[in-house]
N, C-alpha and C positions, 0 to 999 in steps of 0.2 A: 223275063228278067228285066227289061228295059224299062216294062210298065210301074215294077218292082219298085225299080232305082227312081224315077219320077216320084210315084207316092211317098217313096222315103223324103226323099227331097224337100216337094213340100209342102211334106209338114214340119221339116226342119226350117221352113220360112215362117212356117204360119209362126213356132214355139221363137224364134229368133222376134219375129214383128212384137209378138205379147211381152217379151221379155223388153224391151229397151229401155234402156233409163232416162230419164229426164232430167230436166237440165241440175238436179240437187243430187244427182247419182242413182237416185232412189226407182229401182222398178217399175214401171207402168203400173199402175192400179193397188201400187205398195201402200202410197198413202192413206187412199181410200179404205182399204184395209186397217193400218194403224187409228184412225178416226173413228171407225167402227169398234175397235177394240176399246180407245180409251173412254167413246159415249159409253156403250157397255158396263166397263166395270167402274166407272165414274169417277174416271182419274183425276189427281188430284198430285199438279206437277211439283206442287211444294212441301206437300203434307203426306199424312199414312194414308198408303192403298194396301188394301187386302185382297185375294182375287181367289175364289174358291171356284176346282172346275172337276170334273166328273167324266170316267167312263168304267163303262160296263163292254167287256169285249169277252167272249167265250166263257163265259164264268167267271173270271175277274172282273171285280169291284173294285175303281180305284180314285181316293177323293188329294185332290191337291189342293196345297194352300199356299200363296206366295205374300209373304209382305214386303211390304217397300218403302224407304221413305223416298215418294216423287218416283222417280223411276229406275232410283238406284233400289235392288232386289238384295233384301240381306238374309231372310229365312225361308227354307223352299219346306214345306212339311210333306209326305207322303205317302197314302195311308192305302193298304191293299188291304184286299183279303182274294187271297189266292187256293182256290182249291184243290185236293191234292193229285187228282189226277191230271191236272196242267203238267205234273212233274213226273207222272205216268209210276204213282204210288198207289194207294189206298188206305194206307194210316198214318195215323200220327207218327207210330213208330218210326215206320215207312221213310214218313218223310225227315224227320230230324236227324236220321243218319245218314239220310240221302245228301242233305242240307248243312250240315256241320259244322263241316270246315269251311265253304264259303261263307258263312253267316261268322265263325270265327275272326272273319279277315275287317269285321265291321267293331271290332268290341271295344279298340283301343286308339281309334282317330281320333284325332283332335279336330274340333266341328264340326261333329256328326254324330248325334242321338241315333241309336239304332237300338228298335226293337223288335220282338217274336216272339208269339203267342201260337202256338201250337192246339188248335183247338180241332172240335171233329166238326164236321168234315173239312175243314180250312186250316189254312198259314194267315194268320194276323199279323202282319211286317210293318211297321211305323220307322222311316228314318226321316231323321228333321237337317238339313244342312246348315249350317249357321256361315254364312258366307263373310262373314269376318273375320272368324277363325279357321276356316275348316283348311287341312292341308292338301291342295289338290296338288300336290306330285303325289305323296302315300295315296291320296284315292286316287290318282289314273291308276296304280299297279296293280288296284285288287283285281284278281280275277273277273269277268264278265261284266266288269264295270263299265257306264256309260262314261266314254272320255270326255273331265268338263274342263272347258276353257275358262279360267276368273275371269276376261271379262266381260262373255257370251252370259255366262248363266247371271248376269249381276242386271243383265240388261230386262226389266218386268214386262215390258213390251212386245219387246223380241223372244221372250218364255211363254207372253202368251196366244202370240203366235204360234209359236209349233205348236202349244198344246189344240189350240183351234186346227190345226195343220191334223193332230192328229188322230182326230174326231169327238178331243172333248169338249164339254159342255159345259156352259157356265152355271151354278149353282144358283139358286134364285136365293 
């Protein structure tokens, strides 16, 4: 147990050492990071960036697009194609009445394109956020919805970070 409590320990120094900020606030190895991102998608602090990135995870196909002017983020688009057994169906039928009423809670936001395609073997889902308009108190409430902050998701940088965070890929 004692040996136990030491290893926990640390590595709760080593994640403590990796973590410190520097003298701008900013993470160890944060910026290095951001630099990476903005050669990448060839930012452009004044002008239009577009940032198109990609993942394939279990059979979902999913293609993101972000624009921005500079690094203020005002259109997110995001385009799945979900197959039906993700939702542990096997048809169309299946799944549109599985999917309904969630999909109902999308119809009537204000900035937010929302579409479905119901096709075999897949769910076609296209929503476009329009981050100028879009109402994010009515979208935190919808059901299973991702909680977004205005002024987290506005940040292109910091969007495409997680998405690199969460093993997409950037679109050539």
């Amino acid at each position: 147990m004692c040996v136990k409590r030491i290893l926990v320990f640390g590595l709760l120094l080593l994640v403590l050492a990796a973590c410190q900020a520097d003298d701008d606030g900013m993470l160890k190895g944060e910026q290095e990071v951001i630099d990476m991102i903005e050669d990448r998608i060839d930012y452009d602090p004044d002008g239009e960036n577009v940032v198109q990135m990609y993942l394939r995870e279990g059979g979902m196909d999913r293609v993101v697009t972000m624009r921005a002017d500079g690094n203020d983020l005002y259109e997110l688009t995001i385009e799945s194609e979900l197959p039906y057994r993700l939702f542990d169906v096997e048809t169309k039928e299946e799944a549109e009445a599985l999917l309904a009423d969630s999909m109902a809670q999308y119809e009537d936001l204000t900035g937010l394109d929302y579409e479905a395609d119901f096709l075999e073997p897949y769910l076609y889902e296209k929503l476009v956020y329009h981050y100028d308009e879009l109402d994010f108190a009515a979208y935190n409430v919808i059901d299973n919805a991702t909680q977004l902050d205005p002024l987290k998701e506005r940040d292109l940088i910091g969007q495409v970070k997680w998405y690199v965070e969460q093993q997409y890929y950037f679109v050539e």
